[in-house]
C-alpha positions in Angstrom: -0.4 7.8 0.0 0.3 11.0 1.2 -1.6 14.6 0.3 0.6 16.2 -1.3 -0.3 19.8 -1.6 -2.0 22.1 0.8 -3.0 25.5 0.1 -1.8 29.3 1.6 -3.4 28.6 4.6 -2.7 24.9 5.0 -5.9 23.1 4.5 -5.4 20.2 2.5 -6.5 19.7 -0.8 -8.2 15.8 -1.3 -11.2 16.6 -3.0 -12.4 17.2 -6.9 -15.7 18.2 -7.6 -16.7 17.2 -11.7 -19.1 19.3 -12.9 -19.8 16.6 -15.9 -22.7 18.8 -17.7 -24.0 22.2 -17.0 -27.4 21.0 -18.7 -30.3 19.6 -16.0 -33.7 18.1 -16.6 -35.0 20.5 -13.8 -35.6 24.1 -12.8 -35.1 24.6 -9.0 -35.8 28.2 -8.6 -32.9 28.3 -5.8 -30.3 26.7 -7.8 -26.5 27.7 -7.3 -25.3 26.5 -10.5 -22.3 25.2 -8.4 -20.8 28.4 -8.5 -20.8 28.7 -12.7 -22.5 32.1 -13.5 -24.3 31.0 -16.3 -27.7 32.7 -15.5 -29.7 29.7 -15.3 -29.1 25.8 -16.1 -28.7 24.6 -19.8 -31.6 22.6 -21.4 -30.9 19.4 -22.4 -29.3 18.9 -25.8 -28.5 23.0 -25.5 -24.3 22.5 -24.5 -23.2 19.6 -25.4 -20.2 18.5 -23.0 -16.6 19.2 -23.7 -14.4 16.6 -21.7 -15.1 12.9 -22.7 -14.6 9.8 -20.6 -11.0 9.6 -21.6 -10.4 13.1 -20.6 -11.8 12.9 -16.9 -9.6 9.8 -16.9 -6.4 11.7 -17.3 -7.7 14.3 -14.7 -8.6 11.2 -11.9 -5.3 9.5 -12.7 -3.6 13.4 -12.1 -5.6 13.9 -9.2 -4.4 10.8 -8.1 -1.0 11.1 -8.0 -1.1 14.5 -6.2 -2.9 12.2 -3.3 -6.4 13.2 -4.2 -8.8 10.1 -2.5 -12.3 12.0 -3.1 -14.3 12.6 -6.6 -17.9 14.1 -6.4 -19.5 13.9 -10.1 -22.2 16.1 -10.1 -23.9 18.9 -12.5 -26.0 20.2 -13.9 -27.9 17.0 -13.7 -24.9 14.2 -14.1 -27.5 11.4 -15.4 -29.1 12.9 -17.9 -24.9 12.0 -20.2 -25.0 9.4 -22.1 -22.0 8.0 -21.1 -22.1 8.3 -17.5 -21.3 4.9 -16.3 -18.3 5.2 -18.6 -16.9 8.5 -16.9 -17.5 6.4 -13.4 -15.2 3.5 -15.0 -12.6 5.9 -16.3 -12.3 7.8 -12.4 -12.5 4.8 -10.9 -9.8 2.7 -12.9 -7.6 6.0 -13.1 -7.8 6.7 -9.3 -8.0 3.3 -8.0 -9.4 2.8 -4.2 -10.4 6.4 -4.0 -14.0 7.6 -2.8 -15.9 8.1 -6.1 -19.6 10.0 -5.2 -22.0 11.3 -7.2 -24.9 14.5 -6.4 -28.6 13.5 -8.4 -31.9 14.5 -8.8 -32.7 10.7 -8.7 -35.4 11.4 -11.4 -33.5 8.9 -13.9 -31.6 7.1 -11.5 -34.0 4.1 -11.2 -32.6 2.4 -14.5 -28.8 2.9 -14.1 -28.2 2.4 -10.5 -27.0 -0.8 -10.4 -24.7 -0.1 -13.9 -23.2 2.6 -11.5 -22.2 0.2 -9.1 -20.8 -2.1 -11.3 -19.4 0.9 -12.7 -17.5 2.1 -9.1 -19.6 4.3 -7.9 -19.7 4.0 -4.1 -22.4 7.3 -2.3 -25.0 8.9 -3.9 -26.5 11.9 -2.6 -30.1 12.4 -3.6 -31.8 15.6 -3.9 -35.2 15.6 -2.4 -36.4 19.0 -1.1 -40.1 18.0 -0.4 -42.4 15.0 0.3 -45.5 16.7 -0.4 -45.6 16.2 -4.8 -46.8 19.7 -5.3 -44.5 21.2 -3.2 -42.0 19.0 -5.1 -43.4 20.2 -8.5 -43.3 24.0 -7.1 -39.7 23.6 -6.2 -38.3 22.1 -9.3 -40.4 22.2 -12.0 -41.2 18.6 -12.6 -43.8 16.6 -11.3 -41.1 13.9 -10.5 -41.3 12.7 -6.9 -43.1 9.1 -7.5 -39.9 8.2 -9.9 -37.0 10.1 -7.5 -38.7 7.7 -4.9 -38.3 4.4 -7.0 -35.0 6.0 -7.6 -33.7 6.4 -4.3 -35.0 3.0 -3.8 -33.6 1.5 -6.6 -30.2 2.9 -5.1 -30.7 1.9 -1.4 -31.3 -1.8 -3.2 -28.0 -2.1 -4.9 -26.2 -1.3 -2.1 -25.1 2.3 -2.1 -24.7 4.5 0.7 -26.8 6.9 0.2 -27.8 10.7 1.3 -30.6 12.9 0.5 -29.9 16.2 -0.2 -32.8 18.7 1.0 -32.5 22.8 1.1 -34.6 23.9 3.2 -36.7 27.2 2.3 -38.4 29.5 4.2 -42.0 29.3 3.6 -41.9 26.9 1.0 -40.8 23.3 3.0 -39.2 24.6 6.7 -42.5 23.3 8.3 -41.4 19.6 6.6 -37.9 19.3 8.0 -38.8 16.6 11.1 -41.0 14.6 8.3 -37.8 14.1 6.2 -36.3 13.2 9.4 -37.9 10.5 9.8 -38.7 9.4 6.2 -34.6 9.4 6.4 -34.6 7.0 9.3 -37.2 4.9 7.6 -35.0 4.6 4.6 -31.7 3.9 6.2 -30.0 6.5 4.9 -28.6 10.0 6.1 -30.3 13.2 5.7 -28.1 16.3 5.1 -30.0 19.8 5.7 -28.6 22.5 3.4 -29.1 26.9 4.0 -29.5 28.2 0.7 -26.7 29.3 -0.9 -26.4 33.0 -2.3 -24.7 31.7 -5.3 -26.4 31.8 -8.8 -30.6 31.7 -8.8 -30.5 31.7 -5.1 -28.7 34.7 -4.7 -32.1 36.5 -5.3 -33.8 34.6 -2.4 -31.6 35.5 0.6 -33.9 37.6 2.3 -37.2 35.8 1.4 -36.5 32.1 1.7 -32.9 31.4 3.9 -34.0 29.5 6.9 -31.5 29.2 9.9 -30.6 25.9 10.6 -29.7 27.0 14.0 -33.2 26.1 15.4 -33.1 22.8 13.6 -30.3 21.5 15.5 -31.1 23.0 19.0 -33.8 20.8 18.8 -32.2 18.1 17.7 -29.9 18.5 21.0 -33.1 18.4 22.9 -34.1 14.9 21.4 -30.9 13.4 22.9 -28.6 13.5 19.6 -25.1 12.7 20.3 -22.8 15.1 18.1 -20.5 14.2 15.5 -17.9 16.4 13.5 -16.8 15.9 9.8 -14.0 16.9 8.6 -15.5 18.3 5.3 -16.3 21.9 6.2 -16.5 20.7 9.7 -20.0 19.6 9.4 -21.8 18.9 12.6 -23.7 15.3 12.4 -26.7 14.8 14.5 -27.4 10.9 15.7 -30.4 10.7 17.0 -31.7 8.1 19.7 -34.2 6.8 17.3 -31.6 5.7 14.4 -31.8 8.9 12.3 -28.6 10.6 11.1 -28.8 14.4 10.3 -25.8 15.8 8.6 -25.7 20.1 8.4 -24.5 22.5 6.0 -24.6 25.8 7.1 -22.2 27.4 4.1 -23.5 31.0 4.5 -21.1 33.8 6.2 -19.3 30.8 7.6 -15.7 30.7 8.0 -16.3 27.4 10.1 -17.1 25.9 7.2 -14.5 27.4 4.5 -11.9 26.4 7.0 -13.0 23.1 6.4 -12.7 22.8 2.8 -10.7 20.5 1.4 -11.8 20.5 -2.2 -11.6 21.9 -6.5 -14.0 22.1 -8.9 -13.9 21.2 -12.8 -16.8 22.9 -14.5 -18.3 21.3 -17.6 -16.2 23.4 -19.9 -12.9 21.9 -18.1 -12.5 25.0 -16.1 -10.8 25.0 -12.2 -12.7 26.4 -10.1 -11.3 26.9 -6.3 -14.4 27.8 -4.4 -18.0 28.1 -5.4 -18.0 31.5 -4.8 -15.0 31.9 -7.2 -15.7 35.1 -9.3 -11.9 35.2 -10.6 -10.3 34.0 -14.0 -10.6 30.2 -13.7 -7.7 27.8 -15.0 -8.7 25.3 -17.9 -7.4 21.8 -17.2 -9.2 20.6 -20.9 -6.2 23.4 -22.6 -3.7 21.8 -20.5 -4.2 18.2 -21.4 -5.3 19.2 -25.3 -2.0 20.2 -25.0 -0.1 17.2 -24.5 1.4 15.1 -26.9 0.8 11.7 -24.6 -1.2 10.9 -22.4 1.5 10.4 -19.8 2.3 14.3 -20.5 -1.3 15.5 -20.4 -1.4 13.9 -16.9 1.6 15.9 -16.3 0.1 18.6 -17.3 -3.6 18.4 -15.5 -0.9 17.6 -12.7 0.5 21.3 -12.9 -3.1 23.1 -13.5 -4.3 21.3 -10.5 -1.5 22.9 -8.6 -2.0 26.2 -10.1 -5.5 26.3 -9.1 -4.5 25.0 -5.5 -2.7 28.6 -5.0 -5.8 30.5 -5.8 -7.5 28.4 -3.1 -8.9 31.3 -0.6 -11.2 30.9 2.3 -14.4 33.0 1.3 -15.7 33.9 4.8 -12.5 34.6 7.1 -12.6 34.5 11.0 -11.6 38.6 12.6 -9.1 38.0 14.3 -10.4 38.2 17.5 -12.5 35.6 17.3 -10.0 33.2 16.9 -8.0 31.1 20.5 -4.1 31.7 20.7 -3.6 28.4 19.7 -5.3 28.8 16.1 -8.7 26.5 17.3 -11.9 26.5 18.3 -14.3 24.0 20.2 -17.8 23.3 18.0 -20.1 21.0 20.2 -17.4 19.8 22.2 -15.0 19.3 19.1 -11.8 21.1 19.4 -11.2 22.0 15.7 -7.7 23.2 13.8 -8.3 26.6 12.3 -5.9 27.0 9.7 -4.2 30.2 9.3 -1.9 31.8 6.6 1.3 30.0 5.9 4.0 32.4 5.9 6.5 30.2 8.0 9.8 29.2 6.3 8.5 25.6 6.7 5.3 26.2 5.1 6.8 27.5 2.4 9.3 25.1 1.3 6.8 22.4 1.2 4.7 24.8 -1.3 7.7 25.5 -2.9 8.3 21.5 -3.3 5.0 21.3 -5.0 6.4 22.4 -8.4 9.3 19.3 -8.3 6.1 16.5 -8.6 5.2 17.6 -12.5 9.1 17.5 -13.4 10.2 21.0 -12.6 7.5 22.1 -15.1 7.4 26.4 -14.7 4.7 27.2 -12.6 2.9 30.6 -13.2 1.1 30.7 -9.9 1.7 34.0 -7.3 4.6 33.3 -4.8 3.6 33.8 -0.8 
C-alpha cells in the first residue's frame, strides 16, 4: 500500500514511535526522555500507564490504513509493563506485515524474549553503553551488565535481528568505541553509535560529554568500510572488511538527519508528538479514540489526530539556503540524497489537501499551507 500522507516539506510519514511507559528501571544520567519534558524518568509503580493493549490496537490499525509499515515500542523502559507481549499482539494483528521493533535496556529481556517473538516482534535494539561493569553501573545506575548480556543473548537465540544501542560520552566510554566494535561483530549483530542528544538530562552535558562521531567514522573509512545510506535520517552504515556493521546517528545541529525523518511519536499519556525536540502543544490521540462510540470510529478518529499531528511535522535543524544544490540534493559518501523542501506547489497541495477525504471528510483543525 501506498503512504498516504507526507508532511509541508514532503518527507513521508511511515513511522510511529510508542512511548508505552515513561517509568524505567534505570537512571542514565544522559537520558533524553524521548523528547517528554518530564525532568527525569518515572519510578516504577510511580505513573501507571494510560493506553491499554486495546487502545494501541486501534492506533496500529489507524496507522495502518494511512500506510504506516514501521512501529518502534520503546519508553521509558518498555519491559518493565506487564502486559507487553500483549501490546506486541495487538500492533501486530492490527497492522498486519508491518515492521514491529522495540528500544530495551535488555536488563529483563532474558525471560520474555522468545514470548516477544511469538508475540510479532521482529528487531530489538539493545542499549549497551559500556563493556567495562563499573562503567556500566556509572552510566546507568544499575549494576546490570552480566543480565543485559544473557539478555542480548537470549534475543540473538530466538532469532531476532538485533542492534545495540551505545551513546558514546566524552570521557566516560569514547576510549571503548572499537571494543564494541568488535564485541558487535562477535555477536552477529549491528552496532549503532549515537551523539548525545541535548534533549531532557543530556541537555546539561553538551559541553562536557558530546563526542564527535566524525573521527569515528574517518577511521572506519581507513579500515576499508564500504558505505551504506539508510533512509531513516539518512544514516550512514559502515561495513567493515572484517564482518562488523556500524550504523551512525549524528542527530545534533543536523538537518541531514531531520531531512530524513520519516516518523511520530505517542508519549505514554497518548500524546502526538512530531519531533523529539517538540516543545509545542502536543495532540492527544487517547481523547480522540475515548471519544468514539465504536471502535471503527475511534480508528477514525486516531486516523484524523494522526493527520493533524503530520501538519505540525517541522524539520528541527534546517539547511541555509546556500548550502543546498539547485536541484534540491546533496551527495553524502557518494550517495546522492533528496532534500526535501517546502511544498508550496499547487500539486503538493492538493495531495495535502486530499488528506482530509481518508477519515470521511471529518473537519480538520490543522493550519492551511
Amino acid at each position: 500500500m501506498k503512504n498516504l500522507i507526507r508532511d509541508a516539506y514532503g518527507r513521508e510519514l511511515n513511522s510511529l514511535r510508542l512511548l508505552v511507559t515513561s517509568e524505567c528501571n534505570y537512571r542514565c544520567f544522559f537520558c533524553h526522555l524521548e523528547g517528554d519534558p518530564l525532568g527525569e524518568p518515572a519510578r516504577p509503580g510511580s505513573k501507571p500507564p494510560l493506553l491499554t493493549p486495546e487502545d494501541y490496537s486501534i492506533v496500529a490499525e489507524a496507522a495502518w490504513k494511512l500506510g504506516i509499515r514501521s512501529f518502534k515500542i520503546t519508553g521509558g523502559e518498555p519491559l518493565i509493563r506487564r502486559d507487553i507481549v500483549s501490546i506486541v499482539e495487538a500492533v501486530n494483528s492490527s497492522a498486519p506485515g508491518s515492521d514491529i521493533s522495540m528500544t530495551t535496556n535488555g536488563v529483563l529481556l532474558e525471560s520474555l524474549a522468545s514470548n516477544l517473538r511469538d508475540a510479532g516482534l521482529k528487531r530489538i535494539n539493545v542499549s549497551l553503553h559500556s563493556l567495562r561493569r563499573d562503567r556500566y553501573k556509572f552510566i546507568t545506575g544499575v549494576d546490570g551488565l552480566d543480565r543485559v548480556l544473557r539478555g542480548l543473548d537470549a534475543a540473538i537465540n530466538a532469532g531476532f535481528r538485533v542492534k545495540i544501542n551505545a551513546l558514546i560520552l566524552y570521557g566516560v566510554n569514547h576510549d571503548e568505541v572499537f571494543d564494541l566494535v568488535e564485541f558487535s561483530k562477535v555477536k552477529g549483530v549491528i552496532l549503532q553509535l549515537i551523539e548525545l542528544i541535548p534533549v531532557g538530562l543530556g541537555a546539561k552535558l553538551l559541553k562536557t560529554h558530546r563526542f564527535s562521531l566524525a573521527s569515528i567514522e574517518e577511521k572506519l573509512r581507513e579500515l576499508g568500510a564500504r558505505v551504506e545510506v539508510r533512509q531513516l535520517h539518512y544514516r550512514p552504515i559502515y561495513r567493515l572488511p572484517n564482518g562488523a556493521i556500524v550504523e551512525i546517528v549524528r542527530p545534533y545541529s543536523n538537518p541531514i538527519f531531520c531531512s530524513g525523518c520519516n516518523r511520530l511519536r505517542i508519549d505514554s499519556s497518548g500524546r502526538l508528538s512530531p519531533c523529539i525536540n517538540w516543545r509545542g502543544e502536543r495532540i492527544s490521540i487517547l481523547e480522540y479514540i475515548r471519544r468514539a462510540k465504536s471502535r471503527e470510529e475511534a480508528v477514525l478518529y486516531a486516523m484524523k489526530a494522526l493527520i493533524e499531528a503530520n501538519w505540525l511535522r517541522r524539520p528541527f535543524y534546517l539547511f541555509k539556503r546556500d548550502t543546498i544544490m539547485p536541484q534540491q540534493t546533496i551527495r553524502i559518501n557518494g550517495t546522492r540524497l533528496l532534500i526535501p523542501k517546502k511544498t508550496l506547489d499547487l500539486e503538493g497541495f492538493e495531495e495535502l489537501r486530499a488528506q482530509k477525504l481518508v477519515v470521511g471528510g471529518l473537519e480538520s483543525t490543522a493550519h492551511s499551507l
